[in-house]
VOTI-992494 format. One record per residue (C-alpha): residue number from 0; residue in one letter; x, y, z. Coordinates in steps of 0.5 Angstrom, whole numbers, plus 500, padded with zeros to 3 digits. Layout:
! VOTI-992494
NUM  a  X  Y  Z
...
END
This chain:
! VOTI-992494
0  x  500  500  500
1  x  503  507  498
2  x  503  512  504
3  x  501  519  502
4  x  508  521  503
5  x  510  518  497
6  x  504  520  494
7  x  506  526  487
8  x  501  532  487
9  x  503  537  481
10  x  498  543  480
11  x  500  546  473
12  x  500  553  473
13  x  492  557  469
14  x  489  549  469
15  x  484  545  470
16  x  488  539  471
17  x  491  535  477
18  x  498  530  476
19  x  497  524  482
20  x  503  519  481
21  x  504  521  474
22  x  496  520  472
23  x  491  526  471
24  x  486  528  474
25  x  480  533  472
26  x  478  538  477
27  x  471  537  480
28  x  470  545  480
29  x  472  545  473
30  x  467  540  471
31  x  461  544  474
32  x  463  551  473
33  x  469  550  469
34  x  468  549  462
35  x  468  553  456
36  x  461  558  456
37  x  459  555  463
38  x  460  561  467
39  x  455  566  461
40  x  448  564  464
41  x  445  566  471
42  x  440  559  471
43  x  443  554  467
44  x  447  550  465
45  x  442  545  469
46  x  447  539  469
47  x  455  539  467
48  x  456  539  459
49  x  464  538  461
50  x  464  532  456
51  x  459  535  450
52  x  462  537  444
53  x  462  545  443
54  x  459  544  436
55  x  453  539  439
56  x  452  545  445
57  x  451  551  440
58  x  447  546  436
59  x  442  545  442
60  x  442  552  444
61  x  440  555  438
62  x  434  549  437
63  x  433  551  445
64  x  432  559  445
65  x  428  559  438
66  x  424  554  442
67  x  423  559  447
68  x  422  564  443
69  x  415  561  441
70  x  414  559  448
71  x  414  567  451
72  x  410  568  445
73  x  404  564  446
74  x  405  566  453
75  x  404  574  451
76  x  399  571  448
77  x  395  570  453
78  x  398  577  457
79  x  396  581  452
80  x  388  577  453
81  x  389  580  461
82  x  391  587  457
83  x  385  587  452
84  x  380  585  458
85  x  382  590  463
86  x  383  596  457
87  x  376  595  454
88  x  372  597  461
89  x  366  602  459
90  x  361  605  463
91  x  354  608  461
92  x  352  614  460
93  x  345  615  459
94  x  342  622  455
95  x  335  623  454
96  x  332  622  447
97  x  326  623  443
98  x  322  617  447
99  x  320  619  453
100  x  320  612  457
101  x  327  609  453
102  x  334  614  455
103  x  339  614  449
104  x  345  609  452
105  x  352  610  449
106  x  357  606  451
107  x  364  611  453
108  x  371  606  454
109  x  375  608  461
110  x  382  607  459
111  x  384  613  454
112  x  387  610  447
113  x  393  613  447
114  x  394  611  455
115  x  393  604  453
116  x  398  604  448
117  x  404  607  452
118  x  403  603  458
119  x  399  596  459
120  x  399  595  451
121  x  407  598  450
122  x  409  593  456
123  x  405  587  452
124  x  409  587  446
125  x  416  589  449
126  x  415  585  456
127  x  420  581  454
128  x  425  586  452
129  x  424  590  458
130  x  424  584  463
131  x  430  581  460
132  x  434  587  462
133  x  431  587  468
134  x  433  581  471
135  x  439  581  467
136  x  441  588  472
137  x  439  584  478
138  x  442  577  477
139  x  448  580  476
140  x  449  582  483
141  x  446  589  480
142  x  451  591  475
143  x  450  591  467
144  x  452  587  462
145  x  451  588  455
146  x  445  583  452
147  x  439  586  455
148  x  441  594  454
149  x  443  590  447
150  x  437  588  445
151  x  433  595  448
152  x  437  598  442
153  x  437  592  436
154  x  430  592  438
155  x  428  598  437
156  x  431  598  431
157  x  429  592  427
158  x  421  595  430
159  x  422  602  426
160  x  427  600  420
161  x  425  594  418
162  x  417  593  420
163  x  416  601  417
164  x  419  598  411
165  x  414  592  410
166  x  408  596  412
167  x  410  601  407
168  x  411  595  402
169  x  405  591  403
170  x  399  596  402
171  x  396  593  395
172  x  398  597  389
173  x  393  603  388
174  x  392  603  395
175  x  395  608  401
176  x  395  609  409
177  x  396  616  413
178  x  397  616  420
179  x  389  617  423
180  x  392  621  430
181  x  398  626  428
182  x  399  629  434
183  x  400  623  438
184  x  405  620  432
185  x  409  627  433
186  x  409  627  440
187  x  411  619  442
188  x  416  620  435
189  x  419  626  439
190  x  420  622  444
191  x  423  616  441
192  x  430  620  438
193  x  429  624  445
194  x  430  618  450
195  x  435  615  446
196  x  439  622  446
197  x  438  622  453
198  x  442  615  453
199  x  448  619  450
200  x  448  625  454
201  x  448  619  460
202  x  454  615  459
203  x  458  620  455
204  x  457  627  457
205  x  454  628  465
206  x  457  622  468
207  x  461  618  463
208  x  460  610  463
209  x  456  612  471
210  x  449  612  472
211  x  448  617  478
212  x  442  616  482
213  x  438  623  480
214  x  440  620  472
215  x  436  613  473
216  x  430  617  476
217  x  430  622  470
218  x  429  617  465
219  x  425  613  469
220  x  420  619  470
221  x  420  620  463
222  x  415  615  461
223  x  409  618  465
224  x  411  624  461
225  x  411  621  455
226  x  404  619  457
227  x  402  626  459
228  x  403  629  454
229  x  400  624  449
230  x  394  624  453
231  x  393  631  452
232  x  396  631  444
233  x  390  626  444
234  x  385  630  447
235  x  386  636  443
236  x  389  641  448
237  x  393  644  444
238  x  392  647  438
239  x  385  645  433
240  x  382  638  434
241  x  383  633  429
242  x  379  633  422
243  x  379  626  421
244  x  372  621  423
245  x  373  619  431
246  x  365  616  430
247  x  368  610  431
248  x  369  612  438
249  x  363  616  442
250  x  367  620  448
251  x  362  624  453
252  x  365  630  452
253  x  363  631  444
254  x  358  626  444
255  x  352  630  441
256  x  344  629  442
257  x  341  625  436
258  x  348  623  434
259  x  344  615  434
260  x  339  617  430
261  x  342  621  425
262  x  347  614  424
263  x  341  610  424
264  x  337  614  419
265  x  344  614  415
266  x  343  606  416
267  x  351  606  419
268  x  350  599  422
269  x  354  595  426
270  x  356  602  429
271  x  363  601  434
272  x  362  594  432
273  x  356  592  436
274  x  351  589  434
275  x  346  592  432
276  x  338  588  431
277  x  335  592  426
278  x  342  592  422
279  x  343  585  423
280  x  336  585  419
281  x  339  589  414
282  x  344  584  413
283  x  341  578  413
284  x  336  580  408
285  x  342  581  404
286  x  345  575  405
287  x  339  572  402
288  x  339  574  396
289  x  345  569  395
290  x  342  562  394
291  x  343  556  398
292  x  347  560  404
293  x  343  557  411
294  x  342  561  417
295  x  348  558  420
296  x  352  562  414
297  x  349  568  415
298  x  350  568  422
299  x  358  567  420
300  x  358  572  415
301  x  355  577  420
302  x  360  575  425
303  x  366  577  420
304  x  363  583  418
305  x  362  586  425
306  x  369  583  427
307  x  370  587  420
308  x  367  594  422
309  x  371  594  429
310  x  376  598  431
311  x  383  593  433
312  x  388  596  436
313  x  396  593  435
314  x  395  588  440
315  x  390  584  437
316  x  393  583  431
317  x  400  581  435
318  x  395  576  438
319  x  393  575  432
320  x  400  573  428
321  x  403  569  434
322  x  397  564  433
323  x  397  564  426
324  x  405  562  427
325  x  403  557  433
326  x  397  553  429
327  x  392  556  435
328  x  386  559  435
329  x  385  565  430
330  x  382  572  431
331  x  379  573  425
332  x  373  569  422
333  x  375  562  418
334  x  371  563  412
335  x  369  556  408
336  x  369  557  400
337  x  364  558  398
338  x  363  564  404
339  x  369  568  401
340  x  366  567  395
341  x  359  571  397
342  x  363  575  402
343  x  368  577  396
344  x  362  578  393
345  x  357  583  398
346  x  364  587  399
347  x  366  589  392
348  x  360  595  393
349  x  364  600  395
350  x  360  604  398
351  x  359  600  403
352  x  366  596  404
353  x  364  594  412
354  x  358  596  414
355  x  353  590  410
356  x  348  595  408
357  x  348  593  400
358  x  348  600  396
359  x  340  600  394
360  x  341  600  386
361  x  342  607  382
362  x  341  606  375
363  x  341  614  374
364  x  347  614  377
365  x  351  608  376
366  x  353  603  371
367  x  351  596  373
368  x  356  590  370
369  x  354  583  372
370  x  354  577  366
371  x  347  574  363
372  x  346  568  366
373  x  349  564  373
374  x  352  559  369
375  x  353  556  362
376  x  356  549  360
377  x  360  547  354
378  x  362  541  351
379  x  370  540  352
380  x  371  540  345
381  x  367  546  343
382  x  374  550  343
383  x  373  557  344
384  x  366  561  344
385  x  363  567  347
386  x  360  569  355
387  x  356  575  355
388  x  357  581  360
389  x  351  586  361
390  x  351  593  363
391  x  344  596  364
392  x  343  603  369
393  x  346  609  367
394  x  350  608  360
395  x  352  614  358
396  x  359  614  362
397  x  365  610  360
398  x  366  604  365
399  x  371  598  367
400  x  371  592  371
401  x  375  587  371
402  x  375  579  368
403  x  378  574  371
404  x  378  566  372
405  x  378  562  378
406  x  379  555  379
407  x  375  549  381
408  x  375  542  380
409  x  379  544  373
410  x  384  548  372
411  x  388  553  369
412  x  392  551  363
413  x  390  544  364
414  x  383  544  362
415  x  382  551  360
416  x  385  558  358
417  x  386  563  365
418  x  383  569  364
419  x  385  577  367
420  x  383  583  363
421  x  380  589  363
422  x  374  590  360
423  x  372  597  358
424  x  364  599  356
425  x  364  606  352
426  x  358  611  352
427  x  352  607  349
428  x  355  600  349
429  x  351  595  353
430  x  354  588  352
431  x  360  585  352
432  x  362  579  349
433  x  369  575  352
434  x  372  569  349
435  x  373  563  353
436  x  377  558  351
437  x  377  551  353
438  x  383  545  353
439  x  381  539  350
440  x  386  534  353
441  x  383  527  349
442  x  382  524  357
443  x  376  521  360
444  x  375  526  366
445  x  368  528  369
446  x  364  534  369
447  x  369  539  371
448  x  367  546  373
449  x  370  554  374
450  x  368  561  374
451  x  369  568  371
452  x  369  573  376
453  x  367  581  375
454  x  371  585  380
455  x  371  593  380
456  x  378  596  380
457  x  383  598  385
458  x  383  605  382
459  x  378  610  386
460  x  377  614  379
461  x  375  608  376
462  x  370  606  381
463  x  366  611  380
464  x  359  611  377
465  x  359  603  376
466  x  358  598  381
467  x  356  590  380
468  x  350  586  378
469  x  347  581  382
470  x  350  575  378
471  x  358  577  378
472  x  361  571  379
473  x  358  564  373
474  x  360  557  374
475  x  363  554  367
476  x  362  547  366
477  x  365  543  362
478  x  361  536  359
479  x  360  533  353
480  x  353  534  351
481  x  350  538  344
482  x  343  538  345
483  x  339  543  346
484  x  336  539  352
485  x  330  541  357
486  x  329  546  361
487  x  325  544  368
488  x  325  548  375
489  x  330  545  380
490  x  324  541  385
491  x  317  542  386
492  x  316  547  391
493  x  320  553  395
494  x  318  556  401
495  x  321  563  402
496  x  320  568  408
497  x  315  573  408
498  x  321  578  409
499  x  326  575  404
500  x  325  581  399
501  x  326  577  393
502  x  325  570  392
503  x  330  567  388
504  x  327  561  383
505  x  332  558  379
506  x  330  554  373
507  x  335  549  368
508  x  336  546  362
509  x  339  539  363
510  x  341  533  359
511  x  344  539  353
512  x  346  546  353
513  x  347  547  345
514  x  343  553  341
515  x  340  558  345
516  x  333  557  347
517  x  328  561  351
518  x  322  559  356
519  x  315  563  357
520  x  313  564  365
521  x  307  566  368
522  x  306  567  375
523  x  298  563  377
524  x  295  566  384
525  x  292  561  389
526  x  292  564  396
527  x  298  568  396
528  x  295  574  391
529  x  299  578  386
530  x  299  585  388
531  x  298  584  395
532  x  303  578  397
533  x  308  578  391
534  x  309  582  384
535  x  307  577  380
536  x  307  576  372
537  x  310  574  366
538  x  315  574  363
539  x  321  570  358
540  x  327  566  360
541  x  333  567  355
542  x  339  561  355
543  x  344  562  350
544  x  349  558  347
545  x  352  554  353
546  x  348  557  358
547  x  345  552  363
548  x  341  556  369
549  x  336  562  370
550  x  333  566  376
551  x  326  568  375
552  x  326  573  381
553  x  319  574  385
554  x  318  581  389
555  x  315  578  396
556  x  311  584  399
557  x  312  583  407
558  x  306  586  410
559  x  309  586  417
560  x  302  583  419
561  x  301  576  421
562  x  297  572  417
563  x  297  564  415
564  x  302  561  410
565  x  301  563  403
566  x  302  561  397
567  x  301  562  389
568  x  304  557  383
569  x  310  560  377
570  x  309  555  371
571  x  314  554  365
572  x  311  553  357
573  x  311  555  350
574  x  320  553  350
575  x  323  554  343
576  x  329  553  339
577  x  328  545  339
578  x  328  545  348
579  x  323  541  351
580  x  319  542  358
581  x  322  537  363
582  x  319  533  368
583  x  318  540  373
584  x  315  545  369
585  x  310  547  374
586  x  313  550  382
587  x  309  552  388
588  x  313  558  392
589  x  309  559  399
590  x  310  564  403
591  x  311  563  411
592  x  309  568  415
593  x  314  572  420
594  x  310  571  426
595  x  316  567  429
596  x  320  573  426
597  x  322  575  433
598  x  325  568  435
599  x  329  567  428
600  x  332  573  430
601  x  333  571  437
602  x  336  565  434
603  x  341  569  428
604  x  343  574  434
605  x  346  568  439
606  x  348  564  433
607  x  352  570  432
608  x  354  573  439
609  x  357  566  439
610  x  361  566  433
611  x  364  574  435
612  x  365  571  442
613  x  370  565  439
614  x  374  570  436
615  x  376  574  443
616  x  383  574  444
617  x  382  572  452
618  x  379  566  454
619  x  373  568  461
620  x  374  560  464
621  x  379  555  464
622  x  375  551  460
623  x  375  554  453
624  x  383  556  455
625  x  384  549  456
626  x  380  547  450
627  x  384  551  445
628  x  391  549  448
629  x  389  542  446
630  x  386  543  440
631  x  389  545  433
632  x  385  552  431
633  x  382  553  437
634  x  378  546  436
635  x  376  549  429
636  x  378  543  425
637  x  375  544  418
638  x  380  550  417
639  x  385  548  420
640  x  391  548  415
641  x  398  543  414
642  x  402  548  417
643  x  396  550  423
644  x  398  542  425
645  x  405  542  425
646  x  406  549  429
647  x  400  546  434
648  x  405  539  435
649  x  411  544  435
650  x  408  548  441
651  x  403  543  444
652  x  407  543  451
653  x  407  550  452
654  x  400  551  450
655  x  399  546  455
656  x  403  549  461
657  x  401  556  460
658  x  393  554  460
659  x  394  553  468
660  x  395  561  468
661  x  389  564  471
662  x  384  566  465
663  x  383  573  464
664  x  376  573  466
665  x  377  572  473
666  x  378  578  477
667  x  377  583  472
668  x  384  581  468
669  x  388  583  473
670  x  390  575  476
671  x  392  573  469
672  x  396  580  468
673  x  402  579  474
674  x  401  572  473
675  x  402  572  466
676  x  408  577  467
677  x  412  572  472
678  x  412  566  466
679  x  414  571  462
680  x  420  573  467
681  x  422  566  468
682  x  422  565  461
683  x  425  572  459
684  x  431  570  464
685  x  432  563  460
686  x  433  566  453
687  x  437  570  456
688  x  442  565  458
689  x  441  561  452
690  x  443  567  447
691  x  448  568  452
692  x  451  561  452
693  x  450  561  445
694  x  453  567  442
695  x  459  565  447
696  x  460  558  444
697  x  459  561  436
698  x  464  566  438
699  x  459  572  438
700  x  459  577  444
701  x  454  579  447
702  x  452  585  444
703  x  452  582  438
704  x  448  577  440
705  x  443  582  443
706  x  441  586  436
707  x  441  580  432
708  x  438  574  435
709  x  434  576  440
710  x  432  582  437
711  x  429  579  431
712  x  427  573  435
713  x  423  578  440
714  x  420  583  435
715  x  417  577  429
716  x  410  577  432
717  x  411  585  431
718  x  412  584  424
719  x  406  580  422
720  x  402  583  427
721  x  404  590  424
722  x  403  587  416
723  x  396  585  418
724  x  394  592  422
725  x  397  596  415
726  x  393  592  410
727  x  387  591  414
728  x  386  597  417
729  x  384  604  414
730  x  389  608  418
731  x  396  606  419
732  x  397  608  426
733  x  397  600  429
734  x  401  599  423
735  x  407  604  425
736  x  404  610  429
737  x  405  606  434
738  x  412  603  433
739  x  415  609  436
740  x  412  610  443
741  x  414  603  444
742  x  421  604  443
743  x  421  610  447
744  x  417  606  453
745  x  423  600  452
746  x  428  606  454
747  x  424  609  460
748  x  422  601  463
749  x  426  597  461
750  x  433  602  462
751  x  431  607  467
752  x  427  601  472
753  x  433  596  472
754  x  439  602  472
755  x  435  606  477
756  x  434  600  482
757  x  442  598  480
758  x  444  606  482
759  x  440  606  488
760  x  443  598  491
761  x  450  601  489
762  x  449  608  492
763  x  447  604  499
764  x  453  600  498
765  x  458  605  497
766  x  459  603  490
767  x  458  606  483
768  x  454  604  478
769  x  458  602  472
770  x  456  602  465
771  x  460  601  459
772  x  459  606  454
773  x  463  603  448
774  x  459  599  445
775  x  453  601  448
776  x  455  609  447
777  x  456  607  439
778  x  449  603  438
779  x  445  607  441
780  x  449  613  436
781  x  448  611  431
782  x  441  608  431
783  x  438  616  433
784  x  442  619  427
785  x  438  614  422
786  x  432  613  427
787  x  432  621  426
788  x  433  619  418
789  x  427  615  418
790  x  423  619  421
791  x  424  625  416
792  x  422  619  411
793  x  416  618  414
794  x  413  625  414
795  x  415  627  407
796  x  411  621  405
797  x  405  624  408
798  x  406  631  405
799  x  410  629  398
800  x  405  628  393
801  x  411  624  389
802  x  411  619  395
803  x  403  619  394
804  x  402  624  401
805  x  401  618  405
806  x  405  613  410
807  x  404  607  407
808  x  403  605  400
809  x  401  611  394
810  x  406  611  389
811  x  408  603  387
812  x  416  605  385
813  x  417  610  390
814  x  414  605  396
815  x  419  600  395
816  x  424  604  393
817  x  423  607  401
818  x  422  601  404
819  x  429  599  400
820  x  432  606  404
821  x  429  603  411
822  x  432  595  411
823  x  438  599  408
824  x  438  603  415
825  x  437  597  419
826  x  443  594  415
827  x  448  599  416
828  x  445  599  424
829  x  448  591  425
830  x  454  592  420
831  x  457  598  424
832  x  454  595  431
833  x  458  589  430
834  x  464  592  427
835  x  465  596  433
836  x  465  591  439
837  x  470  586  434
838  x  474  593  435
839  x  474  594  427
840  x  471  602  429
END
């Protein structure tokens, strides 16, 4: 046995090693805490990764931190639920109105927009940002590090360079947004170049690379001015108020007597995006007119227009985009195909784009342009032949519409020849021939089907004195038959409401559509009598060549009285051009009576509070909570896409985690709102490790890694969200207005909260607290000199008529051209940045 006398220690200066007898050894401190990168990270390493390869480890916390990245998303997600749920309180306010026993209700929000957006709504989109500083600051015994101040600045700039530039570039050709509220725009826009500014005035001029006590309040108290002078910009109390239409939201102090009525009167439903019983009425008595649509659909498509007509703020849309990236439920209606299509249909007037009230039909004002008939059938071998579009109304202007084609079960280039042109009708034309061409491939295949589409055009001037017919969208079928065939009516009897307006009564010709024929009607009372319960009459059907449906359209006189069911007879005869009569040349139409109104009106006003209810951002119980984090699409299977499941199979683990967060619904909100904010603490600080690890194994410092990595990994859902809001809505103030009071509220909480807590520990302690201007000092000059630049851009999009005297959109080249100025600035940003901390500057 060897005595520890003869036993060899030998310690290498600067290693990890220990010599025993010749063998060594590796030291326990080193296996722990001691290996490369293993000291970055305030929480993890959990485990020794001593034997790990460097590559292997980078590669896992690389996967691990944009796996994170997702999961603070849909964590947010829910936070910014607890948000919208404390944002949206009213109060009533009753006025006295025309009826004595009924006072007129309006509805007024507590929280003022411009508050909302600087404090609760600023926090849930940079909560992550503001808490990684934070906990960056405090984890490390108060003294400040690189990433967390790195991702304020790279942040900010990828928010103001690269999503300005996308909004800018998004806007359909034609189209252009202004910034709604200017005032609120220049203040929180003045701000953000101060707050930067004021980070330079800090660490390099009053106390160079300190930060005094009294400069951490200063930044700090900063944010409720900001808020201050916000609120009063948004209230108007200097200078003139706004001319642009705030009837969107009714506030107390310029709500004006009779205002409902006068909107009422204009027929404005779904005001506020409320649900409106006589605009529901309206609506559905529109969405009537398309054939085939039940109360089910109708109740959709309300659904969607009011979702439409509400105003969102920027929240909703970042809501919005990360459940679309993460396969959940989503904030927007999911429409089948069929729906779109009438949904598309109802929205091409555009006098009505969002309220659901179709414009009444003008024909001493407008054009109407719609095609002869529904639908044709041709043979596959018929080659090319002719579609009619007619123009009725006013016909002594000049008028265009566009013409395309759109797939069904055949496809274009395989079994015909696609179609996108211009038609244009001069003063006097009244019909239009387009040729359509049919592929024949000499395949057996069945009855296939596509469509021609009328839509008017982009350009404003060219909508004007010109709007679509009823029949915009025909169905083409492609079969091999050339007979004249038969005509007959679709069944033996149709029952329509005694509201329905119209009644739609579809007559075919089957089993060949060669030749045009033409079939007489006549309408035959029985104990619905013409003149008083229908506009009955005769009259004549003409099919053209090709042509395989025709509508016999029947006024219905709604009385509003109660009364038995009713009903009169229409009868087919004398057709001509070879045709015969089918089986059903006689139909009874019966005419119920609305008795039940107020019941089936009930039931379309639960069927669509239940449809807008799904699409909320927040949930009111754990259950719908649970029920959406274990469902792909919310539970909303039928419109759940391929990708839909592989991103719900991707952040299933973390959609089930955060559903046992307390749900908006309990407590007002404000339970899942510190709750919500502590995930995101948690998780904020284990990004922060991974970046850090990572960066440190790939060779990149920290702050490098902070406008890179976690900067675009913190700031994607923004993106979407803010390409959404621009293309969306009217104004592009939840677009980029609001980008620049979100980069000033970083500075203010997420510097100015962590560095004054820092200051103050350090000023107990006796210490200073110490902040390296070098890198920090560079990246936050070089931002304000090219933030102050893409300001500039901004507003002389606004007021130069080259740039089409709008934010975003207007003139097509010059939109690229700027959003290449913008992305370019963000290039420049990184580049310099990086080159700097390597000590190229």
């Amino acid at each position: 046995m060897t005595s520890l006398d003869d036993v060899i220690i030998i310690q290498e200066p600067n290693s990890s090693y220990l010599t025993v007898n010749n063998v060594s050894y590796v030291q326990e401190s080193y296996v722990h805490k001691g290996y490369t990168c293993s000291g970055e990270g305030l929480l993890l390493p959990i485990i020794s990764e001593y034997t790990w390869s460097e590559g292997a480890r980078a590669f896992l916390y690389l996967v691990g931190l944009l796996y994170c990245f997702m999961g603070v998303a849909i964590i947010a997600d829910i936070f910014m639920g607890a948000i919208e749920k404390i944002t949206s309180k009213t109060r009533k306010v009753y006025l006295t109105s025309e009826k004595e026993d009924e006072p007129e209700v309006i509805e007024v929000r507590i929280w003022s927009d411009a508050v909302a957006n600087l404090t609760l709504m600023a926090l849930g989109s940079s909560a992550p940002e503001i808490l990684l500083s934070v906990i960056e600051v405090i984890g490390n015994d108060f003294e400040a590090k690189d990433l967390g101040p790195g991702t304020i600045v790279g942040s900010a700039a990828f928010n103001l360079f690269v999503i300005s530039a996308v909004c800018v570039m998004s806007i359909p050709n034609g189209e252009e947004r202004r910034i709604r509220d200017l005032k609120v725009f220049l203040v929180t826009a003045v701000f953000s170049v101060v707050a930067y500014l004021w980070l330079l005035i800090i660490l390099m001029v009053t106390s160079p690379e300190e930060v005094e006590v009294w400069e951490a309040v200063v930044t700090f108290l900063l944010f409720p001015l900001l808020v201050l002078l916000a609120w009063l910009a948004e209230r108007n109390f200097c200078g003139v108020p706004n001319k642009t239409d705030t009837s969107k939201q009714i506030e107390l102090g310029n709500f004006q007597t009779g205002e409902t009525d006068k909107l009422l009167k204009e027929k404005q439903y779904f005001r506020d995006g409320r649900l409106d019983r006589d605009g529901l009425v309206a609506f559905i008595k529109e969405v009537k007119n398309y054939p085939g649509l039940t109360d089910e659909d109708a109740a959709v498509l309300a659904a969607s227009k009011l979702v439409e007509s509400q105003s969102h703020s920027r929240m909703w849309y970042r809501v919005g985009a990360v459940r679309n990236m993460t396969g959940g439920r989503k904030t927007q209606p999911q429409l089948s195909t069929k729906l779109k299509e009438v949904y598309s249909a109802m929205n091409e007037h555009p006098e009505a784009p969002t309220l659901g009230d179709v414009p009444k039909v003008m024909p001493h004002q407008n054009a109407i342009i719609d095609f002869h008939a529904a639908s044709c059938a041709v043979m596959e071998n018929i080659g090319k032949f002719e579609v009619a579009i007619i123009r009725s109304g006013r016909t002594d202007n000049e008028v265009n519409v566009r013409v395309e084609t759109i797939d069904g079960t055949a496809t274009e280039d395989q079994d015909y020849i696609p179609i996108n042109q211009v038609i244009t009708f001069g003063p006097g034309e009244t019909e239009k021939l387009i040729e359509v061409e049919i592929i024949n491939d000499n395949q057996w295949e069945p009855d296939e089907e596509f469509f021609l589409k009328i839509s008017l055009l982009y350009n404003a001037e060219k909508r004007q004195g010109v709007q679509l017919g009823r029949i915009s969208i025909m169905e083409i079928t492609i079969l091999n038959d050339d007979e004249p065939g038969m005509v007959m009516f679709q069944k033996r009897g149709f029952l329509v409401k005694e509201s329905i307006g119209k009644a739609i009564i579809p007559v075919v010709r089957k089993n060949g559509a060669d030749g045009e024929i033409t079939v007489k009607w006549r309408s035959i009372d029985k104990t619905a009598i013409s003149g008083r319960d229908f506009e009955g009459g005769e009259g004549v059907l003409v099919f053209k060549h090709t042509e395989i449906e025709q509508n016999i359209e029947i006024p219905i006189i709604d009385d509003m009285t109660p009364e038995k069911d009713e009903h009169f007879e229409i009868e087919l005869f004398d057709p001509t051009g070879g045709a015969k009569l089918g089986q059903i040349n006689r139909t009874a139409v019966t005419i119920t009576n609305d008795d039940d109104f107020n019941n089936v009106l009930a039931n379309m006003m639960i069927m669509t509070n239940a449809n807008v209810h799904a699409l909320q951002v927040h949930h009111e119980t754990y259950l719908s909570q649970i029920k959406d984090a274990l469902n792909v699409n919310g539970g909303d299977i039928e419109n759940a896409t391929g990708m839909d499941y592989v991103m719900h199979f991707l952040t299933f683990g973390w959609k089930i985690i955060f559903s046992l967060v307390p749900p908006p619904g309990i407590l007002g909100g404000w339970l899942c709102f510190f709750v919500s904010l502590g995930a995101i603490g948690l998780l904020t600080a284990i990004i922060g490790d991974l970046a850090a690890t990572f960066g440190c194994l790939v060779g990149l410092k920290n702050s490098v890694t902070a406008i890179t990595f976690v900067a675009l990994g913190t700031s994607l859902p923004d993106t979407f969200a803010s390409k959404t809001a621009a293309v969306q809505e009217k104004y592009a103030d939840n677009a980029v207005g609001n980008v620049t009071g979100s980069n000033s509220v970083n500075v203010f909480l997420g510097l100015g909260a962590p560095w004054l807590i820092a200051a103050i520990v350090n000023k107990i302690r006796g210490k200073v607290f110490f902040v390296p201007a070098g890198n920090l000092g560079f990246s936050v000059g070089v931002f304000t000199g090219l933030c102050i630049l893409c300001i500039g851009l901004l507003l002389l999009r606004r007021f130069l008529g080259v740039f089409g005297k709008a934010e975003l959109g207007g003139n097509v080249p010059m939109k690229y051209v700027s959003g290449a100025i913008m992305i370019s600035f963000w290039l420049i940003y990184v580049l310099c940045t990086s080159f700097q901390a390597y000590g190229y500057f």
